[in-house]
N, CA, C and O of each residue as an XYZ file, in Angstrom:
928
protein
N      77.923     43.900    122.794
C      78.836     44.667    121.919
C      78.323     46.098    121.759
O      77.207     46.553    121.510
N      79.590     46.686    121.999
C      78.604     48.325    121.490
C      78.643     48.482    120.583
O      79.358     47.997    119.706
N      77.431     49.627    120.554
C      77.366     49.796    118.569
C      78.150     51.244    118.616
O      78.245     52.154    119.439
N      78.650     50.983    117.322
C      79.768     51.880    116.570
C      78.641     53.359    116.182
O      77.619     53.118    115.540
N      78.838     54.332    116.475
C      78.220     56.102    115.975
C      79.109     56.308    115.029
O      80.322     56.104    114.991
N      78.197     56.829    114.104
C      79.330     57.549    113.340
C      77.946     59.182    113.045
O      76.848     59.414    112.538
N      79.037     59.839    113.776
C      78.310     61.432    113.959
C      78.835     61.509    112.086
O      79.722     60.953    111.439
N      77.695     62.546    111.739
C      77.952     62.678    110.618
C      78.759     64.114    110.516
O      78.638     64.647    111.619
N      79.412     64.824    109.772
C      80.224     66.021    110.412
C      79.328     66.978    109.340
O      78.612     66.740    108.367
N      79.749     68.145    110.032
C      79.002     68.794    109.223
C      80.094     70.259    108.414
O      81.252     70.483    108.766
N      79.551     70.839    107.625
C      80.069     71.594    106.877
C      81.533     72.246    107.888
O      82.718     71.939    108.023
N      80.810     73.049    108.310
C      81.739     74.541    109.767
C      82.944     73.657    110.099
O      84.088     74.109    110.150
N      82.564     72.082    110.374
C      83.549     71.532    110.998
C      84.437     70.826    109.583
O      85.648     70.982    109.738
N      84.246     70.439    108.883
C      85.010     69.965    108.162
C      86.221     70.691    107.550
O      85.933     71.530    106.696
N      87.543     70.516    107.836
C      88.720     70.982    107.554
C      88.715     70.881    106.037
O      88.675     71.919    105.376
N      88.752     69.742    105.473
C      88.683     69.677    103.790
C      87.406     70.685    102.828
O      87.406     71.086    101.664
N      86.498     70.811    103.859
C      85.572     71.473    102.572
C      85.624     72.529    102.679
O      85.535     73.213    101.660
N      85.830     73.302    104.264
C      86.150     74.737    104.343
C      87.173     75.352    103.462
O      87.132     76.376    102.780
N      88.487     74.100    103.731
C      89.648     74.479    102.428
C      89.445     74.612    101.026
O      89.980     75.531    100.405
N      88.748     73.810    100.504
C      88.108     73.710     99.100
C      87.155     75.240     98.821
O      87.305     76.039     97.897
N      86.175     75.298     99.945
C      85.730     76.725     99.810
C      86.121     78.166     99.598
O      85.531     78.978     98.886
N      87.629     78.441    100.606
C      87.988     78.999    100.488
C      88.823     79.242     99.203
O      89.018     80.361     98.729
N      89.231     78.240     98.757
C      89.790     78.099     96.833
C      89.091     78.195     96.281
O      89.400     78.666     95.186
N      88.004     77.958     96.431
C      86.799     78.695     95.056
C      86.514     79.990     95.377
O      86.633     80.829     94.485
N      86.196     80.293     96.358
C      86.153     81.943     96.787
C      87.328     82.620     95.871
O      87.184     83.564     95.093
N      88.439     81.952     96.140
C      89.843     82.864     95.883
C      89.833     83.137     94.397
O      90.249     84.142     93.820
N      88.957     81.419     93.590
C      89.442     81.537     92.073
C      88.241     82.471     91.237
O      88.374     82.977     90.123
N      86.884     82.541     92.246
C      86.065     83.084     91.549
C      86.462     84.597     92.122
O      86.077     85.351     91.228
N      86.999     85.335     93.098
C      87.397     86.781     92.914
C      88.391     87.036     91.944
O      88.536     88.171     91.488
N      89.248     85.867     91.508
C      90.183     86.024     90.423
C      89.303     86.559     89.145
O      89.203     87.694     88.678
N      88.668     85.245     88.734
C      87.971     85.455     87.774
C      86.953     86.879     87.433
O      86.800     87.421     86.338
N      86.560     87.123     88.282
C      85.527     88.257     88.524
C      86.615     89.371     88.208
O      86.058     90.257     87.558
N      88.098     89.693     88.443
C      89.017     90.633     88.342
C      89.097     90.802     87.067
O      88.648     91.634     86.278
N      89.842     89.736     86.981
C      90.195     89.697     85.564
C      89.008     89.716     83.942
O      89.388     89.687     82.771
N      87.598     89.774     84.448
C      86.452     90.117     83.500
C      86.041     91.473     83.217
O      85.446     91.985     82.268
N      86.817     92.188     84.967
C      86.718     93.190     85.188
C      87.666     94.617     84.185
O      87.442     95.661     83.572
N      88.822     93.679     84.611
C      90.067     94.017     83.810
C      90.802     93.793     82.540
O      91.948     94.040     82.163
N      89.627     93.174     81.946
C      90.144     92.628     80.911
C      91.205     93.421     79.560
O      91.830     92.808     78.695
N      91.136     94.865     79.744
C      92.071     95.890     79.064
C      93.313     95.859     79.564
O      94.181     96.194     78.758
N      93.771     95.487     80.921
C      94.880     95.158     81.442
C      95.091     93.530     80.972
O      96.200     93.256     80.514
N      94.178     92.547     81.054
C      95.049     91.545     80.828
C      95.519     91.248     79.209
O      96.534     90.676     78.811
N      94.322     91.893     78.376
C      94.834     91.798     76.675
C      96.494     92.319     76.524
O      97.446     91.916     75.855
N      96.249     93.676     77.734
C      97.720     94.523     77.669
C      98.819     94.044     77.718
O      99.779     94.308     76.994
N      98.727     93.001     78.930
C      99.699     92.563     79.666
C     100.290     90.864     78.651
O     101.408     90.375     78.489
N      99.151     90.508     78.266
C      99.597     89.025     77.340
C      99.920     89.554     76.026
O     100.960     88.964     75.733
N      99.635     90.292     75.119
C      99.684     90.478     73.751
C     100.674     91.477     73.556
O     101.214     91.481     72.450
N     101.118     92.538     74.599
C     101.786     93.700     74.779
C     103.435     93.618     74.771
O     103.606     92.568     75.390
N     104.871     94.156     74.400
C     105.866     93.561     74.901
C     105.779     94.887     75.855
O     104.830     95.669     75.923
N     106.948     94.934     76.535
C     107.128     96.234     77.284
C     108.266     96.865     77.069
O     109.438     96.602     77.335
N     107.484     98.143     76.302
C     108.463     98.902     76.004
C     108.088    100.948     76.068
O     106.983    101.409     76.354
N     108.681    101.353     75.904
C     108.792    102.730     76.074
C     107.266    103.085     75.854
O     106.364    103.368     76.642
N     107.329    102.951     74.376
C     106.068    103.353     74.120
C     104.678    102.985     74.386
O     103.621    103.582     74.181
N     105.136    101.097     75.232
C     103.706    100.954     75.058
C     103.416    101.091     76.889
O     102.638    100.452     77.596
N     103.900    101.635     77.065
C     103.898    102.141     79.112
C     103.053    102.993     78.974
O     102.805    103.204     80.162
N     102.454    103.610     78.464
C     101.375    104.454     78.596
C     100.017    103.577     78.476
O      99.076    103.625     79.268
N     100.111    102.794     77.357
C      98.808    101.520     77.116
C      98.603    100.936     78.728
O      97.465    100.732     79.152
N      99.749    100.704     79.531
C      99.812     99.328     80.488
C      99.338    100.363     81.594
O      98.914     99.866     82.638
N      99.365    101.956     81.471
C      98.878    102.434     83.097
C      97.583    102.947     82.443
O      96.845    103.497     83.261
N      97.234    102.921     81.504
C      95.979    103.324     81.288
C      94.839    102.198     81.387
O      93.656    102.348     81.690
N      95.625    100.874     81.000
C      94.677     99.523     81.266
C      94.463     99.327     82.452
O      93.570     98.571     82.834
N      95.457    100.150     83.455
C      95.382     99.311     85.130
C      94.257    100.089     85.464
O      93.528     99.414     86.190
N      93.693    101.451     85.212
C      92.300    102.130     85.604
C      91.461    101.130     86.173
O      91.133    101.108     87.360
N      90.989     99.993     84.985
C      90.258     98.898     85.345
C      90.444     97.973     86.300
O      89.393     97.334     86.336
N      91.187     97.550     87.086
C      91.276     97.114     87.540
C      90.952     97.652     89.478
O      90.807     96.933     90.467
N      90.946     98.672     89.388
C      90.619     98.983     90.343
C      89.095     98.891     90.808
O      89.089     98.582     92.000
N      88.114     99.008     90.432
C      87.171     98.866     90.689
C      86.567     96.973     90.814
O      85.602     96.505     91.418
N      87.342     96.479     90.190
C      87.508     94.949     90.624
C      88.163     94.946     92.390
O      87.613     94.232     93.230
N      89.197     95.706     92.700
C      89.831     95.399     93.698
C      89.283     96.134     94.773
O      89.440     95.573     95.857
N      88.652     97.281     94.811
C      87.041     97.408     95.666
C      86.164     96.517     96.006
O      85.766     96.250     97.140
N      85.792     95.946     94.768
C      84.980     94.486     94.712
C      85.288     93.247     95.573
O      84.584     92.435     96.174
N      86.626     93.414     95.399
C      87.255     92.001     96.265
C      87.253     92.787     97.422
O      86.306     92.355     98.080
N      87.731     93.609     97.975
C      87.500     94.443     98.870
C      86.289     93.719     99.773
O      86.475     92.924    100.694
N      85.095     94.166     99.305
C      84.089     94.021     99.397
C      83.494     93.219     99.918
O      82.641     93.296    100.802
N      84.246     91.741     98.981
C      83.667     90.592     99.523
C      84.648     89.620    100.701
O      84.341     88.561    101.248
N      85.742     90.330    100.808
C      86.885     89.766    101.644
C      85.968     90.477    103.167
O      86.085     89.789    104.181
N      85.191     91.662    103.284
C      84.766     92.619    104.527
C      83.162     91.519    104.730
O      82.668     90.935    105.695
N      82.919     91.609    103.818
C      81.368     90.317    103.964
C      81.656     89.436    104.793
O      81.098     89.216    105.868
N      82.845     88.714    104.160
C      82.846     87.435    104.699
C      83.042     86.985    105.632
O      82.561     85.974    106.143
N      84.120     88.003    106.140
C      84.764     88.081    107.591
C      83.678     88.577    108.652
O      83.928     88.421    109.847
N      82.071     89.369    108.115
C      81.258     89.352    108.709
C      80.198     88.418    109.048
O      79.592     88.195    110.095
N      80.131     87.831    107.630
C      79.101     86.966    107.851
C      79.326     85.474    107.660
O      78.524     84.547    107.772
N      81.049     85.471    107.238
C      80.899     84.146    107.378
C      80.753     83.094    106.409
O      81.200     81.958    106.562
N      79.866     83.664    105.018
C      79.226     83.062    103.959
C      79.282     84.113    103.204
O      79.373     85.284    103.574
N      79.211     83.578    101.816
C      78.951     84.535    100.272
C      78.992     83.515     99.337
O      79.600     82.456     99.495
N      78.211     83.899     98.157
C      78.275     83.317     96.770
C      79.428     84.282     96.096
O      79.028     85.164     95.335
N      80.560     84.181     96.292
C      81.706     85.262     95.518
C      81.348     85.367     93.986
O      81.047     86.446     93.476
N      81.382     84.572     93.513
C      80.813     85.108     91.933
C      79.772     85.870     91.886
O      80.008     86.964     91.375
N      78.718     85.706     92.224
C      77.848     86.804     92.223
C      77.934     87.851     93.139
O      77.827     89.007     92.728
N      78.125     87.597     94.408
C      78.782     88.544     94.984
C      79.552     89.588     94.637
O      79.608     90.672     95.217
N      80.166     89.236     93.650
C      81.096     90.375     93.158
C      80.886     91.224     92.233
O      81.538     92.265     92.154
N      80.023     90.926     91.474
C      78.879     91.649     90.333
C      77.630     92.242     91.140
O      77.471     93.440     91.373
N      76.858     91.316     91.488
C      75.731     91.988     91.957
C      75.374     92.835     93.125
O      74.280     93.314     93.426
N      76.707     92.932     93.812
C      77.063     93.706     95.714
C      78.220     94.609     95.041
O      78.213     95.663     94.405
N      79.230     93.695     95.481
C      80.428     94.619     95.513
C      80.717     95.812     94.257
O      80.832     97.032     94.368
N      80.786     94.875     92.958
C      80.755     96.261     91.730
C      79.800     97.105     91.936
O      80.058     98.308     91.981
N      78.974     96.801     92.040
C      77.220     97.630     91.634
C      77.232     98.478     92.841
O      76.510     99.462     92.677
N      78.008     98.421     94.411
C      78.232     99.530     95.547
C      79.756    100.709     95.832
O      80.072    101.691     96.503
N      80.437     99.569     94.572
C      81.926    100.309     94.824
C      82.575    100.586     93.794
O      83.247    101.595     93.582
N      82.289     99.193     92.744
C      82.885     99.619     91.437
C      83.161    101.670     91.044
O      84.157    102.270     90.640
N      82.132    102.029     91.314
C      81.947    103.596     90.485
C      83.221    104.079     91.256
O      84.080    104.598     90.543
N      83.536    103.974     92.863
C      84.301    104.318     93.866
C      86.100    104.242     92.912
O      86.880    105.071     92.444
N      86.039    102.804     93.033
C      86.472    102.020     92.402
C      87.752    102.807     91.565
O      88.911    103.049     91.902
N      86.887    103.120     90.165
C      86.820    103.477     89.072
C      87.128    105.131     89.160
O      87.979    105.670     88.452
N      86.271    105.871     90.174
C      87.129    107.206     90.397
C      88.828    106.989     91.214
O      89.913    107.491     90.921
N      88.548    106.308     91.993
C      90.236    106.601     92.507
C      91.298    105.862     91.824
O      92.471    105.756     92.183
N      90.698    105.334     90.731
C      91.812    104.642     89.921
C      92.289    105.657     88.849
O      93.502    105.788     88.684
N      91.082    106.660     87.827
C      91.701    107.189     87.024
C      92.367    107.994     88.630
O      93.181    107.248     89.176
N      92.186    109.025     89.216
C      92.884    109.629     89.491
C      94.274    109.181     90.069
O      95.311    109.824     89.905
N      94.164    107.917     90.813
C      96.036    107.263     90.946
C      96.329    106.926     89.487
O      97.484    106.500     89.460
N      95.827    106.925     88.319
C      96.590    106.348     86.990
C      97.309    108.345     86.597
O      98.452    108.513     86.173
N      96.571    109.247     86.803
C      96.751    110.392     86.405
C      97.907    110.554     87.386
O      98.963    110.847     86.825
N      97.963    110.448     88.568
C      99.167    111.068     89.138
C     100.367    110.097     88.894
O     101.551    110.349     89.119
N      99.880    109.030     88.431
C     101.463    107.831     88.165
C     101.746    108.232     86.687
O     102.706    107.709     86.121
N     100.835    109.280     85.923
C     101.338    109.362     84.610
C     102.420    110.334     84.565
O     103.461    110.337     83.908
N     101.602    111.755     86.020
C     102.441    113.018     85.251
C     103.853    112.395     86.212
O     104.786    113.191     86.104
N     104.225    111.135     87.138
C     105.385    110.992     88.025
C     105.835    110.363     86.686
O     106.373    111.189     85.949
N     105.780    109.546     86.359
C     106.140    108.902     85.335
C     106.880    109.755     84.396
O     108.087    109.809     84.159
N     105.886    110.409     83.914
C     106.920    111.575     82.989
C     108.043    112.445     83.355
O     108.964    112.712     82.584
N     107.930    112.910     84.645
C     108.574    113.694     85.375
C     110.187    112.481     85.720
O     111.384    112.708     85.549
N     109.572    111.422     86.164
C     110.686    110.505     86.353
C     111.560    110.537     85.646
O     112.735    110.748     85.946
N     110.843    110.205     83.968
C     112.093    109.979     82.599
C     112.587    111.416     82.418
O     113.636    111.659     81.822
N     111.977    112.149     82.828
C     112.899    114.107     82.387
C     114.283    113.851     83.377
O     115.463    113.865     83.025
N     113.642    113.586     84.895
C     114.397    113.844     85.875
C     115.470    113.296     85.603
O     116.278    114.080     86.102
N     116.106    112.397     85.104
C     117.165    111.467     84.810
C     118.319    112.286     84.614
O     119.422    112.292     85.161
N     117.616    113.239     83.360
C     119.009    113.856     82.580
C     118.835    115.576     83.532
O     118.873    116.763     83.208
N     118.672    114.917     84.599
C     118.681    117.053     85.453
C     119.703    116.576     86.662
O     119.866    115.607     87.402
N     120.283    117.858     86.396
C     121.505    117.939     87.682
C     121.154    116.864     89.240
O     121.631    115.876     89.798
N     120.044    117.819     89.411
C     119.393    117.112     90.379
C     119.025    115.927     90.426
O     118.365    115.644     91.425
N     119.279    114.836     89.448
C     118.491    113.701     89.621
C     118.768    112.886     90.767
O     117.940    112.058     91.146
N     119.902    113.058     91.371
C     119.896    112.198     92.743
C     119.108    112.687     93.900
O     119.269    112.154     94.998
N     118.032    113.935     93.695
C     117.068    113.860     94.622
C     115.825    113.923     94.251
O     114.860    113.721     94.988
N     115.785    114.285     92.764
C     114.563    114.273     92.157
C     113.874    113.053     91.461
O     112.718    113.035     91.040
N     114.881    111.933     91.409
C     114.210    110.644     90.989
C     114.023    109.892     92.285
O     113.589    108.767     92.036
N     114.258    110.184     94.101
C     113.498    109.386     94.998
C     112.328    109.854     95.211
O     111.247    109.272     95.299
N     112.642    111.112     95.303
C     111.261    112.045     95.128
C     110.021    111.751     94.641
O     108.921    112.049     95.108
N     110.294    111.156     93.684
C     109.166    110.973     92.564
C     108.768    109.623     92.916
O     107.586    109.473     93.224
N     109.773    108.295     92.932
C     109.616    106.926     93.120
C     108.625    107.212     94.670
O     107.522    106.688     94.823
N     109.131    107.927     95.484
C     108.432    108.085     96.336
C     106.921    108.760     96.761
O     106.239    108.702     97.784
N     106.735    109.524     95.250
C     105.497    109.737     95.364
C     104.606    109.154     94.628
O     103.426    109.245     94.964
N     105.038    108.310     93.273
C     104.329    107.272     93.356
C     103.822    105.981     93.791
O     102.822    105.474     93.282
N     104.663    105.308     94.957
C     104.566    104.592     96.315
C     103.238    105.480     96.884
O     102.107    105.026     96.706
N     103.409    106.573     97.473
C     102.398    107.162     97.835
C     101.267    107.403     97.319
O     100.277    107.247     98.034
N     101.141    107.753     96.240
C      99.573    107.444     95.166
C      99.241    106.182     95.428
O      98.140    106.137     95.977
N      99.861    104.858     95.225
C      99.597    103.687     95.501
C      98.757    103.126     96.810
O      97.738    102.444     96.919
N      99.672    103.739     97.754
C      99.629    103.368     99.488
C      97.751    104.172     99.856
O      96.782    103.640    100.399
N      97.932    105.774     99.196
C      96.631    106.395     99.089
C      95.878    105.603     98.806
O      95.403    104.969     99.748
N      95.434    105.279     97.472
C      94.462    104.402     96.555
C      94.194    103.183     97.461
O      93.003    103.236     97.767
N      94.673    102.306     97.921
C      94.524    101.211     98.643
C      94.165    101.429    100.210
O      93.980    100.466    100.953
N      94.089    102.660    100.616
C      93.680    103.275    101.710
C      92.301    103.346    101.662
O      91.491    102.487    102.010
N      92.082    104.585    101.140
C      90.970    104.928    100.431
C      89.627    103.489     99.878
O      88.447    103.608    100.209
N      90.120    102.284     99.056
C      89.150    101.409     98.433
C      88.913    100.861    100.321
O      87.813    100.697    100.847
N      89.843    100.735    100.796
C      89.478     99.795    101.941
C      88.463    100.729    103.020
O      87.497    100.124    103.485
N      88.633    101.963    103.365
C      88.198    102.733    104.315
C      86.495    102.994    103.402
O      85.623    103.618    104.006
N      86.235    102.498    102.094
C      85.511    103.289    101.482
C      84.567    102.213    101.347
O      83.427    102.564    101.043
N      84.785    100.942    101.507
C      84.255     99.474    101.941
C      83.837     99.697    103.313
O      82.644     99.879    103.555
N      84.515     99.700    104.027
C      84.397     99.990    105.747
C      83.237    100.960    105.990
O      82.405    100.653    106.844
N      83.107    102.156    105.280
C      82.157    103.262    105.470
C      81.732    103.064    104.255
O      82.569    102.924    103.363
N      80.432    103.015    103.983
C      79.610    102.472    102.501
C      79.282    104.444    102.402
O      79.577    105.106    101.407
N      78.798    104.882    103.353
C      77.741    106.429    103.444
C      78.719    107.720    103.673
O      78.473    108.926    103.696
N      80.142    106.843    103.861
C      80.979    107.980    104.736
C      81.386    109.245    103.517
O      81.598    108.779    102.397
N      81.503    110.717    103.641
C      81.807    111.626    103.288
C      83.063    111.061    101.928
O      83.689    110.024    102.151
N      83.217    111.534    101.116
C      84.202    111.595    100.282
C      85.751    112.143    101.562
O      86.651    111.434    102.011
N      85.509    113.423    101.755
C      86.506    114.267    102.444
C      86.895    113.327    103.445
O      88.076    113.014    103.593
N      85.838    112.790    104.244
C      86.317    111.962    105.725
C      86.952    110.713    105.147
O      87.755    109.981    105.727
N      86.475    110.578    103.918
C      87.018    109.149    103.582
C      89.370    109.524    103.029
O      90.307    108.840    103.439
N      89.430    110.384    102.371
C      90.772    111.117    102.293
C      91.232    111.238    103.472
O      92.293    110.672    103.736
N      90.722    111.809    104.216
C      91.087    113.001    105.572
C      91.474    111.327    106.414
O      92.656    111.213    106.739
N      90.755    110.387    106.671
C      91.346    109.393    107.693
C      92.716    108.292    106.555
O      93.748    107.750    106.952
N      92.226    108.324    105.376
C      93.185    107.709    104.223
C      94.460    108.167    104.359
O      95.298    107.277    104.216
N      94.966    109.441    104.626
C      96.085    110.378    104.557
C      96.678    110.295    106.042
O      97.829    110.609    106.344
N      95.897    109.917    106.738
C      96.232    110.167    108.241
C      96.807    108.738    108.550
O      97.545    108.789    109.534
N      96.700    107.483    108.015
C      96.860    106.498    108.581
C      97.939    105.881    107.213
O      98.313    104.717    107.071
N      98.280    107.127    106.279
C      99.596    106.957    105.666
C     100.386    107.278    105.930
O     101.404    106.624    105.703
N     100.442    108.591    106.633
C     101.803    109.115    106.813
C     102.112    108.603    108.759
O     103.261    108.627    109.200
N     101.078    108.248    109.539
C     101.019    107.509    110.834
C     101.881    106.398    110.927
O     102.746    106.183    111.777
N     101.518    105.657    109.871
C     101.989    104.261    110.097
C     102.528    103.926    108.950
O     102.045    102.844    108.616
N     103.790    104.560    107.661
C     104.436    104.795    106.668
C     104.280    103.158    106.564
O     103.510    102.590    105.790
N     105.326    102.398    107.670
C     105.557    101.407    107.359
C     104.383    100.162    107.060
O     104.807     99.281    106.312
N     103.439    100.043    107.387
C     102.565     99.134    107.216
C     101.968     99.603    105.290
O     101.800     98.805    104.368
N     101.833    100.747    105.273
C     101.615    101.235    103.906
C     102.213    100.933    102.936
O     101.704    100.706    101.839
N     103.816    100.871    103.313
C     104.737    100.652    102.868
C     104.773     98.994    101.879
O     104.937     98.569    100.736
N     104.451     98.469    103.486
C     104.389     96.944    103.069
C     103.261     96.370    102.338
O     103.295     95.269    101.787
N     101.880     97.467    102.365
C     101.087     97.535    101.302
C     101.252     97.426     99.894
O     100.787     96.657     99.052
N     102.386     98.828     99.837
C     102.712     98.819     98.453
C     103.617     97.931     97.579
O     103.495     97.698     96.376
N     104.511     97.503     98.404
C     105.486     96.433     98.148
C     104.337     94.724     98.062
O     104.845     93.774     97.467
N     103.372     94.600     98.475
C     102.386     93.490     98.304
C     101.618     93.432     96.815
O     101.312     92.464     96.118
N     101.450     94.762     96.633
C     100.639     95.465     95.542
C     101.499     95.419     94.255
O     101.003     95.197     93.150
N     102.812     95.640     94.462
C     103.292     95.877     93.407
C     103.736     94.461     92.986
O     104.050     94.362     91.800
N     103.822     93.316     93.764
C     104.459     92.026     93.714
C     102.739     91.458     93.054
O     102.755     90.615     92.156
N     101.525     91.921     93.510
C     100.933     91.362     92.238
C     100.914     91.154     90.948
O     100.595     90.225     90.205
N     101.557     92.820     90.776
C     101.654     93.075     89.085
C     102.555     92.829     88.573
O     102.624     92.984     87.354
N     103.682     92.310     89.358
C     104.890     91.314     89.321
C     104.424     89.931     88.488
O     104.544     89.521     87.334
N     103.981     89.574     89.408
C     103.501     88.476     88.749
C     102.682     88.426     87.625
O     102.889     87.564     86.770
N     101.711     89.293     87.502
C     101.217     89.084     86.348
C     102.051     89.375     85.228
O     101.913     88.759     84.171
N     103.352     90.730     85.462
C     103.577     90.442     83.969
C     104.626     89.290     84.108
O     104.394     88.434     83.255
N     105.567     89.017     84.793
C     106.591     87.707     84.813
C     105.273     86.390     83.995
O     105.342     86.086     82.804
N     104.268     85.846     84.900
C     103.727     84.816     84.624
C     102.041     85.418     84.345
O     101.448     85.903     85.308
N     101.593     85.369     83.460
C     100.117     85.701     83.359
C      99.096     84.859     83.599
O      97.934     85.225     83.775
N      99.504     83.670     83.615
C      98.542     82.662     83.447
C      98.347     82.481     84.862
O      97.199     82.327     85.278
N      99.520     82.481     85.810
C      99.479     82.588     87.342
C      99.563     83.367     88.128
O      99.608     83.133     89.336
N      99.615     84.880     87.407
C      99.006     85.820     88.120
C      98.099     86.557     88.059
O      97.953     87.710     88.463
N      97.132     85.530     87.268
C      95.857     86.466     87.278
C      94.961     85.291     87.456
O      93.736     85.391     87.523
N      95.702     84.040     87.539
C      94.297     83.078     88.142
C      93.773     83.006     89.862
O      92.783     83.072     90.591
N      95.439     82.799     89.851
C      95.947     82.360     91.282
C      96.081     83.429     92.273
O      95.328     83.399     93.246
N      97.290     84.754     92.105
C      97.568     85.095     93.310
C      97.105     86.092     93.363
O      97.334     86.635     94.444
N      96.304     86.874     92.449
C      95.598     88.799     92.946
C      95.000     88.674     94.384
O      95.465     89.216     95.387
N      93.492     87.582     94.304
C      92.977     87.820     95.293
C      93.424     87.298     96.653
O      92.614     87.294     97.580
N      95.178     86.678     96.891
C      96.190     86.152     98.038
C      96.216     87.618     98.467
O      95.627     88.030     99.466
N      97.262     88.711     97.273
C      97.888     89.742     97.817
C      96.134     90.360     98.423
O      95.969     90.799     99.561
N      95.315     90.283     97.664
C      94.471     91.691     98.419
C      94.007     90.952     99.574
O      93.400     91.698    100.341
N      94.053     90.129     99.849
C      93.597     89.390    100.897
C      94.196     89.800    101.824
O      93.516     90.350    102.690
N      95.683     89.713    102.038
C      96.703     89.792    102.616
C      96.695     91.277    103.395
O      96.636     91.429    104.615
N      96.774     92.382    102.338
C      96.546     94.220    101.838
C      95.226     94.255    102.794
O      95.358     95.049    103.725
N      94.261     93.718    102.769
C      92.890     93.959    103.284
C      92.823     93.693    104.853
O      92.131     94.338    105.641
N      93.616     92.687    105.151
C      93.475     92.014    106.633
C      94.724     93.232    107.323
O      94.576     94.021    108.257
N      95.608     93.053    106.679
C      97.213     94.149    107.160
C      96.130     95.607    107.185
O      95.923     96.021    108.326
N      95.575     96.241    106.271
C      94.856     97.165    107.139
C      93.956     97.104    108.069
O      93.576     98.100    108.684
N      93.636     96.236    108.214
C      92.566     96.054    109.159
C      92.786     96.369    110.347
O      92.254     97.170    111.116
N      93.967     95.373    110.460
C      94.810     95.110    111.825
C      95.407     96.942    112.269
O      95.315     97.416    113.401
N      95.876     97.538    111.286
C      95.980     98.535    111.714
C      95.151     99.752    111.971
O      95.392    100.729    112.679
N      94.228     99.492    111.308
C      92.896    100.422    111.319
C      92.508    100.476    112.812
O      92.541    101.540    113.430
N      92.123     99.263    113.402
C      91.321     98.948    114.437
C      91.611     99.544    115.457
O      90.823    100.222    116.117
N      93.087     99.308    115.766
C      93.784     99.650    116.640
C      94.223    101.131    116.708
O      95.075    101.517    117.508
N      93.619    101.911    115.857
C      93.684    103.096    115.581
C      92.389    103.978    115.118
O      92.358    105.049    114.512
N      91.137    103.006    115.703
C      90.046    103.577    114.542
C      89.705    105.139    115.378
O      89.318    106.192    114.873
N      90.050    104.785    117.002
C      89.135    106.028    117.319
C      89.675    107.272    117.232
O      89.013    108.261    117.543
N      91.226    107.372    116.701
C      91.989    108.901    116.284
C      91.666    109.923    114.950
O      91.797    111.126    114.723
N      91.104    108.572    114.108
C      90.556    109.415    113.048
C      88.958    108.743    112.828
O      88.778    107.532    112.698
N      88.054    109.575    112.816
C      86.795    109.290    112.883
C      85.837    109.636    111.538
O      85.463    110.800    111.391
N      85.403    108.488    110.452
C      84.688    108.548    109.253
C      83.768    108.879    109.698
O      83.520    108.232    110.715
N      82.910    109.756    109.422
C      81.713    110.302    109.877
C      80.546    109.907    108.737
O      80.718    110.499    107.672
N      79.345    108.972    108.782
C      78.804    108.407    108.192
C      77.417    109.654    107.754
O      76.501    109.320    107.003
């Protein structure tokens, strides 16, 4: 009779635990966001939305950006190496190398979505508003599409120039509108969700969309890296 093997399997190969891994990865970059952000999520649960309190809700999102560097961060690790402790990972690497990054290009996209913002509600009641309110929708799309340029290229190049880091950010927005595009429309369907459902969009799907935002540039980066060159 032959005897029965039973190979024992190991981690790499196992379909169920890799899956399980990758859900804790996903829930601990959640978590790590949202500790990060926590001025946006008080905003967003306790807040109703209204005229006045739209200034509270873009001033809370500041924070959050330097979380989404972070995930950044550890979404570019992993795909390198394969492995990470994401909870700590995301405190003790990613914030502590990008957070500050982070945190500058957020006030400055919260500053340019404030003065569009304002400009938006004037524009309404001006002759012009049928070209001056796409105008605007359209340049805050573009602050957006920037900012998410920028955290990813700024992950990619840890040493690279501030300027080189803009100068290839700007070049691979207005190049390839549409992939940016579909950036921003990913981006904005996060914060969709969080305010529609809070409890499920800030456990569950932030770190899907940046996942998603992170790999979609990638794909286009690559294939384009040698036209614009970060100089380290």
């Amino acid at each position: 009779m032959d005897r029965l093997r039973f190979n024992k399997q190991k981690f790499d190969d196992n379909v169920y635990m890799k899956l399980i891994h990758y859900i804790y990865c996903f829930l601990m970059a959640n978590i790590g966001l949202i500790l990060v952000s926590i001025p946006l999520f008080v905003s967003i649960n306790f807040l109703t939305i209204t005229t006045k309190n739209i200034w509270l809700f873009l001033l809370s999102m500041v924070f959050i950006y330097p979380g989404i560097a972070s995930v950044f961060a550890m979404i570019n690790h992993y795909l390198e190496y394969k492995t990470i402790s994401p909870f700590r990972f995301f405190f003790q690497n990613g914030l502590k190398k990008f957070g500050a990054y982070g945190l500058k290009y957020g006030i400055v996209t919260t500053f340019l979505l404030t003065v569009f913002s304002v400009d938006l509600l004037l524009a309404y009641s001006l002759p012009l508003a049928q070209l001056t309110v796409p105008f605007l929708v359209l340049m805050i799309g573009l602050s957006f599409a920037l900012c998410l340029n920028m955290l990813y290229f700024r992950v990619r190049n840890q040493t690279a120039k501030e300027k080189d880091i803009f100068r290839a950010a700007a070049y691979y927005l207005l190049r390839k509108w549409y992939v940016s595009l579909l950036n921003v429309v990913l981006f904005l369907l996060m914060f969709s969700v969080m305010f529609v459902k809070p409890q499920f969009g800030f456990i569950i799907t932030p770190s899907i969309f940046l996942f998603i935002i992170y790999l979609n540039c990638g794909k286009l980066y690559q294939k384009n890296e040698r036209k614009v060159e970060v100089k380290e």
